[in-house]
C-alpha positions as CSV (number, residue, x, y, z in Angstrom):
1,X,0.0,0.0,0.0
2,X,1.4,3.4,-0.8
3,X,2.1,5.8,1.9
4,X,-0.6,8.0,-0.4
5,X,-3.4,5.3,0.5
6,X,-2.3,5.0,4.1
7,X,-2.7,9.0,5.3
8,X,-6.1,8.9,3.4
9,X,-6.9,6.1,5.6
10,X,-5.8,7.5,8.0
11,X,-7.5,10.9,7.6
12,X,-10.8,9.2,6.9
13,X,-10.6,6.9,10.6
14,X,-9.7,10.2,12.2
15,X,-12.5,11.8,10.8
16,X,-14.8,9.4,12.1
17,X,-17.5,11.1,15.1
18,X,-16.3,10.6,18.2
19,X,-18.9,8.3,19.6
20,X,-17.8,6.1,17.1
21,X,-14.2,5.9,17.6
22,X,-15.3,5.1,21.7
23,X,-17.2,2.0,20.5
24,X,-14.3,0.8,18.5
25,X,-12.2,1.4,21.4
26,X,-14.8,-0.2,23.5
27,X,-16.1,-3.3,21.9
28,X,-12.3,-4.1,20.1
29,X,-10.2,-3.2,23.3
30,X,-11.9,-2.4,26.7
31,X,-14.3,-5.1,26.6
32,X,-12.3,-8.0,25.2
33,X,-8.8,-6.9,27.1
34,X,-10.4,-5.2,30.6
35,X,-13.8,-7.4,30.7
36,X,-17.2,-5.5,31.7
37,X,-16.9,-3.7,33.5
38,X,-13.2,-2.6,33.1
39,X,-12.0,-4.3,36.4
40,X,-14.9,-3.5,38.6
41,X,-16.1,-7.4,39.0
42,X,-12.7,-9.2,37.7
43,X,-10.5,-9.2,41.0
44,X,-11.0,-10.3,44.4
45,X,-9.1,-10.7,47.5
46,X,-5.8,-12.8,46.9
47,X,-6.0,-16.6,47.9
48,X,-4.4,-18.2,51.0
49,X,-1.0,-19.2,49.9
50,X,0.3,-22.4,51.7
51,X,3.4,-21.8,53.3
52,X,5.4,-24.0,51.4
53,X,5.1,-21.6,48.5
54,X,6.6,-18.8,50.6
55,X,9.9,-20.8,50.7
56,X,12.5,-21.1,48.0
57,X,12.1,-22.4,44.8
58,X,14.5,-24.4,42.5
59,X,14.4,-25.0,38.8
60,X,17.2,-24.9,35.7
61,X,16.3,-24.8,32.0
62,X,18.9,-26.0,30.2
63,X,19.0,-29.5,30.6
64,X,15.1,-30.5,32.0
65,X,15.9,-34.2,32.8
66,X,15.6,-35.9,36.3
67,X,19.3,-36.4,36.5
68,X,20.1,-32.5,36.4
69,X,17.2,-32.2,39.2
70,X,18.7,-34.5,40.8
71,X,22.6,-33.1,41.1
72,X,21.3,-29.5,41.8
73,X,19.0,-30.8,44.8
74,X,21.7,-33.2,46.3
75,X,24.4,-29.9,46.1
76,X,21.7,-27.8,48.0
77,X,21.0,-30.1,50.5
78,X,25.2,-30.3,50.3
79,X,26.0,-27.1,50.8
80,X,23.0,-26.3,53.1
81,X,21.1,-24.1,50.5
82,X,17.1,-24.2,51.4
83,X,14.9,-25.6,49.0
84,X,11.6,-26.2,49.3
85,X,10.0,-26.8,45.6
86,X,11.3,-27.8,42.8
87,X,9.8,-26.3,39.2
88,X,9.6,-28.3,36.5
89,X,9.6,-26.2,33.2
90,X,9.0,-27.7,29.3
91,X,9.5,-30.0,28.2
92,X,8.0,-32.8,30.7
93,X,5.8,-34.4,29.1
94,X,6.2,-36.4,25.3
95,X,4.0,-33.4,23.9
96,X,3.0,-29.8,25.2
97,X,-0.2,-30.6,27.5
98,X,-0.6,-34.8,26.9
99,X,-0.2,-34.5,30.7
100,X,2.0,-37.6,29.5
101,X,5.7,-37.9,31.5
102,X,8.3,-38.4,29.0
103,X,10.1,-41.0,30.6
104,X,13.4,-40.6,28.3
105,X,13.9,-37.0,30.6
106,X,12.4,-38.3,33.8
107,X,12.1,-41.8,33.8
108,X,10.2,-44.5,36.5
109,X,8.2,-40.8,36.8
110,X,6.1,-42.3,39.8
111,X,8.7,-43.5,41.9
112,X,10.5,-40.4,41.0
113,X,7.8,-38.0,42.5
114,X,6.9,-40.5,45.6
115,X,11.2,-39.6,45.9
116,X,11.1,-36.1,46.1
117,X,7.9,-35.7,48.5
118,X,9.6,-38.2,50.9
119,X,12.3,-35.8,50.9
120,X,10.2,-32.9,51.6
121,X,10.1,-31.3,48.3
122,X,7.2,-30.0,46.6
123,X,6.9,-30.5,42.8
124,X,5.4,-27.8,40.4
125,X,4.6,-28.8,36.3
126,X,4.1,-26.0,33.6
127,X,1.8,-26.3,31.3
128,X,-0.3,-23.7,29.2
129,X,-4.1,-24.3,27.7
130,X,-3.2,-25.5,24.0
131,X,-3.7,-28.6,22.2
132,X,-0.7,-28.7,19.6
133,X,-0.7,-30.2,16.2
134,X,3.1,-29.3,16.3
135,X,4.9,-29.4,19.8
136,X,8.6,-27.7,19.3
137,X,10.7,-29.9,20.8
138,X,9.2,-32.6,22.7
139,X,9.7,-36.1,22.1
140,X,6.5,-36.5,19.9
141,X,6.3,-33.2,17.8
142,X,3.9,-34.1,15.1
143,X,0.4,-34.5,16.6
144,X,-2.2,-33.4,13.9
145,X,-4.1,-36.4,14.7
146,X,-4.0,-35.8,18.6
147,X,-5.1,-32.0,17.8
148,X,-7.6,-33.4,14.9
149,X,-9.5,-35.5,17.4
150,X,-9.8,-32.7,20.2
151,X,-11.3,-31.0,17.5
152,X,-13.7,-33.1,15.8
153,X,-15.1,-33.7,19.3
154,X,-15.6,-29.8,19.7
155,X,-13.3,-29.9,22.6
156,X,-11.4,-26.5,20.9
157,X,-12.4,-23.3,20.7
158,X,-13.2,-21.4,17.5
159,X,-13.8,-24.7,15.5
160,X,-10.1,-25.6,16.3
161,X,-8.6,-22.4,14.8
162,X,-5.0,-22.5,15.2
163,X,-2.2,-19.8,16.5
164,X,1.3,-20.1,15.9
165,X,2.9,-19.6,19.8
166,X,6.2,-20.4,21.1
167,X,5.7,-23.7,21.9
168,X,4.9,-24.8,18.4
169,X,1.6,-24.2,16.7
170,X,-2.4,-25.8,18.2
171,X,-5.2,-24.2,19.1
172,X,-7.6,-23.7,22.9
173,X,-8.9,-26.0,25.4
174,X,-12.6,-24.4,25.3
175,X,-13.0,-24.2,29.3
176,X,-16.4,-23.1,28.6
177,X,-17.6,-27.1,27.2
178,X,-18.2,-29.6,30.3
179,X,-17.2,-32.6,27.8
180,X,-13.7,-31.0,27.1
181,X,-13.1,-30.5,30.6
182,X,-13.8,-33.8,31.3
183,X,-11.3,-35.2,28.7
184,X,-8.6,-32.8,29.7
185,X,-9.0,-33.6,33.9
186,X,-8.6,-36.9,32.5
187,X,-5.3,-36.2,30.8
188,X,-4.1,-34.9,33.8
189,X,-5.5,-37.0,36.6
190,X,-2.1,-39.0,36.0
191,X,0.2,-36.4,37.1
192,X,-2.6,-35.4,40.3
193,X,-1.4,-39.1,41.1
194,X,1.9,-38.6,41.1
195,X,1.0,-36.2,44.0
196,X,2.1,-32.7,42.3
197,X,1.4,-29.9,44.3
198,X,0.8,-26.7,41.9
199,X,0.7,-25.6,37.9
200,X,2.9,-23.1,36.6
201,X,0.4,-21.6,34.2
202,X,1.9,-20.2,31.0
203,X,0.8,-17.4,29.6
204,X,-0.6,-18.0,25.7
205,X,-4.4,-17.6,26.9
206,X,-3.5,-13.8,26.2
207,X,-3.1,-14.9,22.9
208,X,-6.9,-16.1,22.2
209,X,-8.1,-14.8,19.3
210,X,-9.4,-15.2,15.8
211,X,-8.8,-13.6,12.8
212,X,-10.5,-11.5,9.8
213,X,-7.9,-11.6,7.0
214,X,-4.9,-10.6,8.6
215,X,-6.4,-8.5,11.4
216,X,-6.6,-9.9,14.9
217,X,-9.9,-10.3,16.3
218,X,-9.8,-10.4,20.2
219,X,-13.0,-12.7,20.4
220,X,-13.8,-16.6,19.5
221,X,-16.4,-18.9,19.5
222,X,-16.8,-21.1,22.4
223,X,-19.5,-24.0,23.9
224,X,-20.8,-21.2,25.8
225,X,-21.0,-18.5,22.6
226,X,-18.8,-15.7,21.7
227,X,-15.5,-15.5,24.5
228,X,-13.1,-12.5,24.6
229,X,-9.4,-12.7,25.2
230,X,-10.2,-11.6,28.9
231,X,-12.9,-13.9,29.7
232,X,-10.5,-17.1,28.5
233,X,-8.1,-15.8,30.2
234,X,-10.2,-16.0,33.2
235,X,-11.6,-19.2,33.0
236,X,-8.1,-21.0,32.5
237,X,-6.3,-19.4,35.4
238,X,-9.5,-19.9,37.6
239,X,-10.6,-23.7,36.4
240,X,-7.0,-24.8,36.6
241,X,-6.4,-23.3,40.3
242,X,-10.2,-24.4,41.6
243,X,-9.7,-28.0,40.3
244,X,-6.5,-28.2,41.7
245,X,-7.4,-27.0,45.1
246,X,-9.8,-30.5,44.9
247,X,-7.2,-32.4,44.2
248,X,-5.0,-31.2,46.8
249,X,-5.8,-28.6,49.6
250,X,-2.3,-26.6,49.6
251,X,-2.1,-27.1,45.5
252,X,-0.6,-24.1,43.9
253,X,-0.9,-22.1,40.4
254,X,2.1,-19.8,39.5
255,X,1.0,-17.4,37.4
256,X,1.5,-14.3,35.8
257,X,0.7,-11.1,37.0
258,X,1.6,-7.6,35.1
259,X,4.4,-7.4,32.8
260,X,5.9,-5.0,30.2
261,X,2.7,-2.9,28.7
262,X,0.8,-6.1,28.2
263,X,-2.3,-6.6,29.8
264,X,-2.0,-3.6,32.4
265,X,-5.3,-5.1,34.0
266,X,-3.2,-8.1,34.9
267,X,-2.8,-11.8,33.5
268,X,-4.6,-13.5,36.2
269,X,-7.5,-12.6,38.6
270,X,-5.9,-12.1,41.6
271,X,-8.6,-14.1,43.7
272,X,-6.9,-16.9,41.5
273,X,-3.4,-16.1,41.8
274,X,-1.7,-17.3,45.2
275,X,1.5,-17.3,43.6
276,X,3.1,-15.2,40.3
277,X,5.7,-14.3,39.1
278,X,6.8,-11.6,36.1
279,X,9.2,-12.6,33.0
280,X,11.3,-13.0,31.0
281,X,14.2,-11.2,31.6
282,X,17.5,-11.6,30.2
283,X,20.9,-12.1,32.2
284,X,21.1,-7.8,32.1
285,X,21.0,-4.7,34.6
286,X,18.6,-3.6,32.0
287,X,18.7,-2.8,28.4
288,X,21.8,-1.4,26.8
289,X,23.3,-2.0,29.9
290,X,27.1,-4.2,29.6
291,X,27.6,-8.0,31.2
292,X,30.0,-8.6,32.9
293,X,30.9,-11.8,31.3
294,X,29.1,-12.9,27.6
295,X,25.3,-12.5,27.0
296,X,24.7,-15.7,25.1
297,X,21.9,-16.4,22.8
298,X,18.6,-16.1,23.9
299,X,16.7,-19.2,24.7
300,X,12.8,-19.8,24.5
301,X,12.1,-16.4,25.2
302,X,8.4,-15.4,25.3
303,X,6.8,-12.7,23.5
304,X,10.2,-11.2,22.6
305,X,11.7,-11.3,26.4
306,X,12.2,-8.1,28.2
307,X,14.8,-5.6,29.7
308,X,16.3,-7.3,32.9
309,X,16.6,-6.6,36.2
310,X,15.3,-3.1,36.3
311,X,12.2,-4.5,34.5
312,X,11.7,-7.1,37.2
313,X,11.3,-4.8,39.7
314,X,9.3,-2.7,37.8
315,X,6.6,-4.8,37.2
316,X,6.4,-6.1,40.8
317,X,5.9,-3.4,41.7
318,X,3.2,-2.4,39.4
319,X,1.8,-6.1,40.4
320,X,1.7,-5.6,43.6
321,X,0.2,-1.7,43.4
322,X,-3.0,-3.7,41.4
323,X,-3.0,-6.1,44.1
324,X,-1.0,-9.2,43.4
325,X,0.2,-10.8,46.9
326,X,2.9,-13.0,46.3
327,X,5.4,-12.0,43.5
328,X,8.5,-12.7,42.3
329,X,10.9,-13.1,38.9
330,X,13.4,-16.0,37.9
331,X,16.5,-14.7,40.3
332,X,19.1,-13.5,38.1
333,X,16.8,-13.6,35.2
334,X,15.2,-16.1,32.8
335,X,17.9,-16.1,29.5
336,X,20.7,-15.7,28.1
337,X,24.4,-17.2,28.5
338,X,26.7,-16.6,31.5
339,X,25.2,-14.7,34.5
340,X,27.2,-12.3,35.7
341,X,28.1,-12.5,39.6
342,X,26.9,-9.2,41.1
343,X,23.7,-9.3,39.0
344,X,22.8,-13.1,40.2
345,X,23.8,-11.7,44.0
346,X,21.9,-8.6,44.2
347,X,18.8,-10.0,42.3
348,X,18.7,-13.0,44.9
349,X,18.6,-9.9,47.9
350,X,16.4,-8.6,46.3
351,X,14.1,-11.6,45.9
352,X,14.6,-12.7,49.7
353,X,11.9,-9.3,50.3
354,X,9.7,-10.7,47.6
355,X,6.8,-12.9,48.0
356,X,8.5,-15.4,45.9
357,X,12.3,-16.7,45.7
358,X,12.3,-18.2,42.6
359,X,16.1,-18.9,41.8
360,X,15.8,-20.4,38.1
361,X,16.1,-20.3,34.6
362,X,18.8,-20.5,32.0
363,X,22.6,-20.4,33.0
364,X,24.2,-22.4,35.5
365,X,22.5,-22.7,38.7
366,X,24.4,-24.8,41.0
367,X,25.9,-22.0,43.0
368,X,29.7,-24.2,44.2
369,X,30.1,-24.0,40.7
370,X,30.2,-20.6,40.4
371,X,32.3,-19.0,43.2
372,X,32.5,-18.7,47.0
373,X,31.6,-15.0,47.6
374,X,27.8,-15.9,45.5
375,X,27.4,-18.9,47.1
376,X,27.7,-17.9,50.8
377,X,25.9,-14.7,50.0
378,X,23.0,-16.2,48.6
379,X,23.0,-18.9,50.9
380,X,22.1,-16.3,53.3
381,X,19.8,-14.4,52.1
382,X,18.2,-17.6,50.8
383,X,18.1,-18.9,54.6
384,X,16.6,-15.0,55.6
385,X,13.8,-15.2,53.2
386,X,13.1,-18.9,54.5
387,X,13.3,-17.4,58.3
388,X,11.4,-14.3,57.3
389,X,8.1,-17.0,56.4
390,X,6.1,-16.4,59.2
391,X,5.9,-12.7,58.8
392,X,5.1,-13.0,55.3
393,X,2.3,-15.7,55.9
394,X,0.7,-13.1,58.2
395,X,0.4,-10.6,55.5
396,X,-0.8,-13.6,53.0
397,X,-3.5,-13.7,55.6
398,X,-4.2,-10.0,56.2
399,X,-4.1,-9.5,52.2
400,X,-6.9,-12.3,52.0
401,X,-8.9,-10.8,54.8
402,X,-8.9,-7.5,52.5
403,X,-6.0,-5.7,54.0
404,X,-2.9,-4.5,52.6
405,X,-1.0,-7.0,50.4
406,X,2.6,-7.6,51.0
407,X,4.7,-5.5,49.2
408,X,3.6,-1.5,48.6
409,X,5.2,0.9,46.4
410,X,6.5,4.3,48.2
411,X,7.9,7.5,47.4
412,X,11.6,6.7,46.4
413,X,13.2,4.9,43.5
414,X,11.4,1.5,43.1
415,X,10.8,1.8,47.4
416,X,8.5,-0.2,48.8
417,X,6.7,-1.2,52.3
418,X,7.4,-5.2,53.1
419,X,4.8,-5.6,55.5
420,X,4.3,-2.4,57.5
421,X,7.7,-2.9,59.6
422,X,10.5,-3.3,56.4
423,X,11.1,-0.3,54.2
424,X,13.3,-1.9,50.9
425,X,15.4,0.5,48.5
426,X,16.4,-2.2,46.2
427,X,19.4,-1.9,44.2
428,X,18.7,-1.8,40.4
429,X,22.0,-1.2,39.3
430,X,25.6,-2.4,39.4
431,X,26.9,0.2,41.9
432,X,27.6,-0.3,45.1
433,X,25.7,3.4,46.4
434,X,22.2,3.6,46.1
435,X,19.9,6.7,46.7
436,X,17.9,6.1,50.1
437,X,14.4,8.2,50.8
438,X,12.8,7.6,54.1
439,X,9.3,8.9,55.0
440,X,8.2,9.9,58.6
441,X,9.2,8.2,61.6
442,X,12.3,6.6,63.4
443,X,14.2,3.7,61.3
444,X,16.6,1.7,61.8
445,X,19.2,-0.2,59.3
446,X,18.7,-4.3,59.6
447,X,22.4,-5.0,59.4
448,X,23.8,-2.4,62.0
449,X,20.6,-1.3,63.9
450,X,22.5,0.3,66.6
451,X,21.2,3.7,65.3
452,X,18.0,5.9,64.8
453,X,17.6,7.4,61.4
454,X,14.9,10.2,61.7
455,X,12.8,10.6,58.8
456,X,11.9,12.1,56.5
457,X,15.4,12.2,54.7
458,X,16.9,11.3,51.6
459,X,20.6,10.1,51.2
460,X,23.3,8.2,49.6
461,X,25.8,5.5,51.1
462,X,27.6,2.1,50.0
463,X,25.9,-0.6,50.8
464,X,28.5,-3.6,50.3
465,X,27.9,-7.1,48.4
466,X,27.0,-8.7,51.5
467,X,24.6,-6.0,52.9
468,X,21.2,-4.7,51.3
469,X,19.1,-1.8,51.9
470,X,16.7,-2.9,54.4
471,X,15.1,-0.6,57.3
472,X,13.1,-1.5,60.0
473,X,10.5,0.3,61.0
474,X,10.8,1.6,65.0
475,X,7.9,0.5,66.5
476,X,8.4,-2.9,64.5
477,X,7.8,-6.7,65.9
478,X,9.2,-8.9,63.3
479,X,8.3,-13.0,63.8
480,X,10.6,-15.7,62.1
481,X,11.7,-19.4,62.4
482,X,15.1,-19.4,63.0
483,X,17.5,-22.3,62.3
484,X,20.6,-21.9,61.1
485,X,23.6,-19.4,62.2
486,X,24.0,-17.4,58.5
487,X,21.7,-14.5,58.9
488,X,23.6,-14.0,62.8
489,X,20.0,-14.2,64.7
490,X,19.8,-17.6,65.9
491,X,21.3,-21.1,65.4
492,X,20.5,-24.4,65.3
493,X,19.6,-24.1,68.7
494,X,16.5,-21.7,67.7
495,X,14.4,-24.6,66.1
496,X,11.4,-24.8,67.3
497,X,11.0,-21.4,68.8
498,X,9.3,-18.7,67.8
499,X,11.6,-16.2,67.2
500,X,10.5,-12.6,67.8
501,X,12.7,-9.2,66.5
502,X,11.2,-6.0,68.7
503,X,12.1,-2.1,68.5
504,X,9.4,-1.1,71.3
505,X,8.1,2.5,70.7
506,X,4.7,3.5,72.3
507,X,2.1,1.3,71.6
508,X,2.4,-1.5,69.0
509,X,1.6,-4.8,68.7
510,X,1.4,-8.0,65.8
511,X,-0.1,-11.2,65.2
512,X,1.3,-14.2,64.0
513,X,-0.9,-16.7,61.9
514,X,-0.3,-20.0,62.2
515,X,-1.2,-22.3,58.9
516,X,-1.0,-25.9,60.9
517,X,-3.7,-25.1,63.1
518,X,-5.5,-21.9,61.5
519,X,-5.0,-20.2,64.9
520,X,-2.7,-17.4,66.0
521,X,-0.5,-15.4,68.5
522,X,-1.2,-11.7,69.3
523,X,2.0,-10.0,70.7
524,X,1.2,-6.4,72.3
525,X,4.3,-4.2,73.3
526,X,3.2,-1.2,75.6
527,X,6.7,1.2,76.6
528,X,6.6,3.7,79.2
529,X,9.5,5.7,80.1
530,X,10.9,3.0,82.5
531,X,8.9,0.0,82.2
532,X,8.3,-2.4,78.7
533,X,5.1,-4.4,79.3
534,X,5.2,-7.5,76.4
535,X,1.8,-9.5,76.6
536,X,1.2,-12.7,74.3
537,X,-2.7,-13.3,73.4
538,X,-4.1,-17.0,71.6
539,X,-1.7,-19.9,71.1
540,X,0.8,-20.5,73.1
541,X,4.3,-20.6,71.8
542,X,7.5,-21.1,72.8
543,X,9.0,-18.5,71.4
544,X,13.0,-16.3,71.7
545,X,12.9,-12.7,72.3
546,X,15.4,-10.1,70.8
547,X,14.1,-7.2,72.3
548,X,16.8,-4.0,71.4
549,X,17.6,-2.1,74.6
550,X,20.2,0.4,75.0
551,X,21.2,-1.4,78.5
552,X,20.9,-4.3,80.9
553,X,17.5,-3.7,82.7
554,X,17.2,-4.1,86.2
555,X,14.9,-6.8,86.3
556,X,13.1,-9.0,84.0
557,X,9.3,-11.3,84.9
558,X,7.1,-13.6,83.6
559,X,3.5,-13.4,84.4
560,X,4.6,-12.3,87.7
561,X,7.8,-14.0,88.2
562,X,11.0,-13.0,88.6
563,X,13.2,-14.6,85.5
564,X,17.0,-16.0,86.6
565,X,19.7,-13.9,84.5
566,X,21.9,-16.2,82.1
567,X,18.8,-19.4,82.8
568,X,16.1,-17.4,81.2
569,X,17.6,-14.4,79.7
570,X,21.2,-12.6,78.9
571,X,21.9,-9.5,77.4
572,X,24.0,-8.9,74.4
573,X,25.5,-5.4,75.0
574,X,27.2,-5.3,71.4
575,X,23.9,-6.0,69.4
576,X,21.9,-3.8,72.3
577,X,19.8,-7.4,72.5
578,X,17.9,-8.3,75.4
579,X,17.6,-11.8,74.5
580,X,14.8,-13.7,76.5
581,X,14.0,-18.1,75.4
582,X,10.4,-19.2,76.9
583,X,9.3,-23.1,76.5
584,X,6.3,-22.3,78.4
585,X,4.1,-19.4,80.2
586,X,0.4,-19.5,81.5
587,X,-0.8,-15.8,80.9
588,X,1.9,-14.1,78.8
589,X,2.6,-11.0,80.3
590,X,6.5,-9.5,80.3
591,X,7.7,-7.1,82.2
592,X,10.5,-5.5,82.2
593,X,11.9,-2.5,84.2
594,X,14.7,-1.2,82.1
């Protein structure tokens, strides 16, 4: 067409009345991208994530067979590296969404699983909604008669129309027909055997659509009549979550939630997200930006991939500002070639304040294979996410009772609120300064909180490779399980206890949620000018106090009783700790005369 023709066009669509143009808009855009109307009925409160999700994720995708799971798990556990779930990405099974275990990657599949659970792991599958004639490289690739069959039996909507996609070429899973559902539960009732404990859904439902010539039409044909791209996208992130929740009461769906400029309403509903995470970056800083070692080619990349790090963090945080819970990104990015150190380091702090730790991807994951200074670094922040759990369950619950959610943008580059107690600057960059702003109040820093910063104030300072910008609100009762010596709050010996971080100011208090028993713990912290009164409402637990004081106090009880210095309590005068281990109490009421 000559550029003549395309301005007259042009003119001639520009000319149209304006009432027109809004129902184009409307009826091609709002409605089949937003829904009706706009977001208004599409989200409600996040889900209960089980707490098994909260902890650190595992997964490579360069190799995708059970031997390669295998190694990387057995040098975690080797090198004392949490892990709780392990992802499994394509290709699994013979051909994208048989449900099928190709046994040539993972073979005796059954046992394998029954292996892995008995170990404590939990095991997540990807899979997306399409039925592929062609399947890029899986086992069976060719499957026009697989496809043919789901179609004849109306099992496919738009008559079996067919998209080219990443994964090869096939068309939808109509969630709308009961008969299709049937069939594909039955495709997957193998792997629900197995024992899996959560999808990672894939995100080519935002490519439903049909076609007029060569325009896209952002509606199809389905059992149930005429479907946009939004209500598919819907019903596959809902069905696939509600049926797995039958299967399995803590089951799982990873999902997406906002990234790049696509789908600024957000891939999943968030009443059907408890887990998601944003891709697919690339080994970078961001765009333009120079590696420290080779790039690589890109691999699988979705969509075109995006910028990096920077993008990551970007879209979390537009995630969470919609409403998204728990979110995270593939630690150190999806693709590429070599990862460069710094960028896997920082990206892995940065995750440990994110919903989800998802260390994964392409490029070489097993961290003693890549140098001392990552490993032990990530190893820590690794076990300080995993330690961190129980106060980022009680926002899950808080979020799902229609509170706040767990991470909330503030003024400041890419700042956010973890919880109302941790104010995060993240790093974004491959400096060692960063650009601090914090708002009103007293904070202090988590890795030297000796001193009171009085906001609000802006400033810059170094923040070393094994330090991260983290400040703790005063006022602030942090909960964790401690049990290892890395993150210098507990040991070994803090197993089984809860431990509980406290800056008393005023009046504040917190409560724990406990997931075994659906119960919790309500800890009230009243400070007067010489007195700190510390009182423990609902289950009982035992439980390790790091309460910061500037000095010894004189005296220290328990519900009345006078507790033995050095039995019951000591005082660390370097960390300003007063540091108080209860197995038991009968009313739960500290006081301490400073």
């Amino acid at each position: 067409m000559s550029e003549k023709k395309r301005s007259k066009r042009l003119i001639l669509f520009l000319g149209l009345p304006v009432g027109l143009l809004l129902l184009v808009f409307y009826f091609y855009i709002a409605l089949p991208i937003w829904g009706v109307p706009f977001n208004g009925q599409r989200h409600g409160n996040p889900p209960l994530t089980p707490v098994w999700a909260l902890e650190c994720w595992l997964w490579e995708d360069d190799v995708n067979r059970a031997q390669r799971v295998d190694e990387l798990l057995e040098g975690y556990a080797k090198h004392d590296i949490p892990v709780r779930t392990i992802l499994l990405d394509s290709p699994w099974s013979t051909r994208y969404n048989d449900f099928q275990v190709d046994e040539n990657l993972y073979p005796e599949p059954e046992a394998w699983f029954n292996k892995l659970q008995d170990k404590g792991y939990r095991v997540v599958l990807w899979m997306t909604p399409m039925v592929n004639s062609y399947s890029k490289g899986t086992r069976v690739e060719e499957s026009e008669p697989w496809f043919n069959s789901a179609r004849d039996k109306n099992f496919l909507a738009g008559n079996g129309h067919q998209i080219n996609w990443w994964k090869g070429r096939g068309g939808f899973m109509d969630y709308s027909n009961p008969e299709a559902l049937k069939w594909w539960r039955g495709l997957q009732q193998k792997v629900f055997d197995y024992g899996i404990d959560g999808w990672k859904l894939d995100g080519s439902a935002t490519l439903f659509s049909s076609k007029t010539g060569p325009v896209p039409i952002p509606y199809m044909r389905s059992h149930k009549g005429i479907s946009t791209t939004r209500n598919y996208m819907d019903l596959y992130y809902r069905q696939e979550y509600l049926h797995g929740l039958e299967q399995n009461p803590e089951f799982i769906t990873l999902s997406r939630s906002m990234d790049r400029g696509f789908h600024p309403e957000g891939f999943a509903p968030i009443d059907a997200s408890p887990v998601n995470w944003v891709g697919d970056q690339e080994h970078h800083w961001k765009a333009g930006s120079h590696s420290e070692e080779p790039e690589g080619e890109k691999k699988d990349i979705a969509l075109k991939g995006v910028e990096g790090f920077e993008s990551a963090i970007e879209s979390i945080l537009k995630s969470a500002k919609t409403g998204y819970s728990i979110i995270g990104s593939d630690i150190a990015g999806f693709s590429g070639g070599a990862i460069p150190p710094r960028l896997y380091i920082r990206w892995a702090q940065f995750s440990t304040f994110c919903g989800l730790f998802l260390n994964g991807g392409h490029g070489e994951r097993a961290l003693w294979k890549r140098g001392k200074q990552e490993l032990e670094i990530i190893r820590e922040y690794s076990w300080l996410h995993t330690e961190l759990v129980p106060y980022i369950y009680s926002s899950v619950v808080e979020a799902h009772n229609g509170g706040n959610v767990l991470q909330r943008p503030v003024k400041g580059k890419y700042h956010y609120m973890f919880g109302d107690n941790l104010l995060i600057a993240p790093i974004y960059k491959d400096e060692v300064k960063n650009r601090v702003r914090l708002p009103k109040g007293n904070w202090r820093y988590w890795f030297d909180d000796q001193k009171i910063i009085k906001g609000p104030v802006t400033f810059e300072r170094d923040f070393p490779l094994e330090e991260y910008p983290v400040y703790i609100r005063e006022g602030a009762i942090i909960p964790m399980h401690i049990e290892r010596p890395y993150t210098r709050i507990g040991d070994e010996n803090s197993r089984g206890y809860l431990t509980l971080r406290i800056y008393p100011d005023g009046n504040n208090g917190f409560t724990v949620h406990h997931p075994e028993s659906g119960t919790n713990t309500s800890i009230m912290v009243k400070e007067t000018e010489g007195t700190i009164k510390i009182h423990f409402e609902g289950e009982k637990q035992p439980h390790i106090l790091h309460l910061h004081l500037s000095s010894k106090p004189q005296k220290v009880e328990l519900d009345n009783q006078l507790l033995s210095y050095s039995n019951d309590y000591h005082f660390d005068a370097e960390q300003s700790k007063l540091i108080i281990k209860t197995d038991g109490y009968s009313i739960g009421e500290y006081t301490i005369l400073k």
